[in-house]
C-alpha positions, 0 to 999 in steps of 0.5 A: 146916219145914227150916232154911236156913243161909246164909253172908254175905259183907261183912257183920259178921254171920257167918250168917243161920239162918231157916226158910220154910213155903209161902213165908212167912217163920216165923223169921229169927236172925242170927248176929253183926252189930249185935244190935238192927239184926239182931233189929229186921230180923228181926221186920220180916220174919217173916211175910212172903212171902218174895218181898216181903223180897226186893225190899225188901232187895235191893241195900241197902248198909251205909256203904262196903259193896256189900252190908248185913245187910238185902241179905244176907237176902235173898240167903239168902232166894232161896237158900232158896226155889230149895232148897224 
């Protein structure tokens, strides 16, 4: 179970550091970002197919933002299942 680093952009939160297993979700840490938003998001997903992550976070926004912590995962989501 290899772990995947992704770098957001227009969050607050720096990087994203998770690991898949047959397209499962075991683990999600956020590095920055709102502590209690970020570990209660990761709880929420871990566990999950990683797919259904995705359609439910995608395109989310955080306030004036065009992205959000949440569309930031999945982004490095689908990042992590096309380096499978």
């Amino acid at each position: 179970m290899a772990e995947t680093v992704y770098k957001t952009h227009g969050t607050c939160s720096r990087e994203i550091r998770l690991s898949l297993e047959d397209g499962i979700i075991k683990h999600v840490e956020f590095v920055g970002g709102c502590a209690g938003n970020t570990a209660g998001i990761s709880k929420l997903v871990e566990g999950m197919p990683a797919e259904d992550a995705i359609k439910r976070l995608s395109g989310i926004t955080c306030g004036f933002k065009s992205t959000s912590c949440p569309d930031q995962l999945a982004r490095a989501l689908e990042m992590a299942l096309e380096n499978k």
